[in-house]
C-alpha positions in Angstrom: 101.2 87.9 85.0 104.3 86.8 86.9 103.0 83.3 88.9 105.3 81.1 91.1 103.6 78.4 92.6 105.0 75.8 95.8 107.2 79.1 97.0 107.5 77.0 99.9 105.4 74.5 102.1 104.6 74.4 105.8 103.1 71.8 108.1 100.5 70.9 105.1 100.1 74.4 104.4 101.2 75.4 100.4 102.0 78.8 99.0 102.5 80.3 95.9 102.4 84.0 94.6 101.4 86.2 91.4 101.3 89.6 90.2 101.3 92.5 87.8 100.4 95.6 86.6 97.1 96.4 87.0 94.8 99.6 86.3 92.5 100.8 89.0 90.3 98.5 91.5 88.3 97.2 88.0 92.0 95.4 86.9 92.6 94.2 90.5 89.6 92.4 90.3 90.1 91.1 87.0 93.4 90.0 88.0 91.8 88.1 91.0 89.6 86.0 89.1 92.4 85.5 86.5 94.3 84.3 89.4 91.7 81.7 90.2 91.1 80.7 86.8 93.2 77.4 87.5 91.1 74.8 89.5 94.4 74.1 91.2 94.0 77.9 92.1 89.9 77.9 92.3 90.6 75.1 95.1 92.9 77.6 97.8 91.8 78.4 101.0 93.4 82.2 101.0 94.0 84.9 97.7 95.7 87.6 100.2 96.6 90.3 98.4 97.3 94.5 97.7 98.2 96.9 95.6 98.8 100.4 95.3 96.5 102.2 92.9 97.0 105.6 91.7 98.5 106.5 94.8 95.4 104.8 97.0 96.7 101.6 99.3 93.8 98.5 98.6 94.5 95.3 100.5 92.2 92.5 101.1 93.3 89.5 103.6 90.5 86.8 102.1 90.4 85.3 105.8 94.2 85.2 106.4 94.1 88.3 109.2 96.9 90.9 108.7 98.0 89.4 105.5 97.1 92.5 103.3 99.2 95.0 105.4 102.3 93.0 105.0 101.8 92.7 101.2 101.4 96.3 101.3 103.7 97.2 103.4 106.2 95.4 101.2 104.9 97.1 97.6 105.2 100.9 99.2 108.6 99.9 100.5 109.4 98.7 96.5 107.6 101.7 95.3 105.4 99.6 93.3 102.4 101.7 91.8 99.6 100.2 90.0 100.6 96.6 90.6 99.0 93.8 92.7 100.2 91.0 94.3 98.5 88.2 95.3 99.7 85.6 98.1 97.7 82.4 97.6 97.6 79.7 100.4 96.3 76.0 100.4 95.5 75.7 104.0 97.0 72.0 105.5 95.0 71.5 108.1 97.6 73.0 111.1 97.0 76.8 112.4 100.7 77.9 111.3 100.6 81.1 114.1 103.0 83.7 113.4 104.8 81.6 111.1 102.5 82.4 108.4 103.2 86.2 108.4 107.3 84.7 107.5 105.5 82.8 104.7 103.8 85.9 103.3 107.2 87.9 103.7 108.8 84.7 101.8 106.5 84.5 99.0 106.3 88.4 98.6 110.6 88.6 98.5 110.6 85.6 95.9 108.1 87.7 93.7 110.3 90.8 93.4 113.7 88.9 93.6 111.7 87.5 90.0 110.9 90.8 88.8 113.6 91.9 89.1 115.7 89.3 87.2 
C-alpha cells in the first residue's frame, strides 16, 4: 500500500490518500479496512474511493457526493486496472463547496505523481 497522509489542508478540512493493487471487490474491501486500521484513520469523516476491477468501474463516495466518479474518472484516464484508491478526508467543521472536488483531484495527482517515481 502506497499512503500519503496531510496531502494538503483546507479551512480545517485534512486529506490524505492510499492505494494499490487489489484483486476483485473481496481485496477492495480488505483494502478498506486496512486503510482504517490506524485510529488516526478509524477517526475520518470520509474513505472516498474506486477502482477498476477486471474491467468493471466500483466507486463508493462514503458521504462525500460525487467523490467516486472523480477518483474513477482519474484511474480509467491512467489505465489503472485492478487497483483502488482511496481519498480519505477529516472533515473541519466548514462545508468546503466545490473546492473539495480540487482536493480530490489534488490528492488523486499526488498519488500517481508517487507511483510513478
Amino acid at each position: 500500500m502506497l499512503q500519503i497522509e496531510d496531502v494538503l489542508r483546507d479551512r480545517g478540512s485534512r486529506y490524505a490518500v492510499s492505494g494499490g493493487l487489489v484483486a476483485g471487490r473481496a481485496g477492495a474491501a480488505a483494502f478498506l479496512d486496512q486503510v482504517k486500521r490506524p485510529k488516526k484513520f478509524a477517526k475520518a469523516t470520509h474513505h472516498s474511493w474506486a477502482a477498476v476491477l477486471q474491467g468493471e468501474a466500483v466507486k463508493h463516495d462514503d458521504g462525500e457526493a460525487g467523490a467516486g466518479d472523480v477518483i474513477l474518472r482519474m484511474i480509467q484516464r491512467e489505465g489503472l486496472e485492478n487497483h483502488i484508491i482511496v481519498v480519505t478526508r477529516w472533515y473541519g467543521g466548514v462545508h468546503l463547496g466545490g473546492d473539495r472536488f480540487a482536493h480530490i483531484v489534488t490528492c488523486v495527482r499526488a498519488y500517481l505523481q508517487a507511483l510513478r517515481c
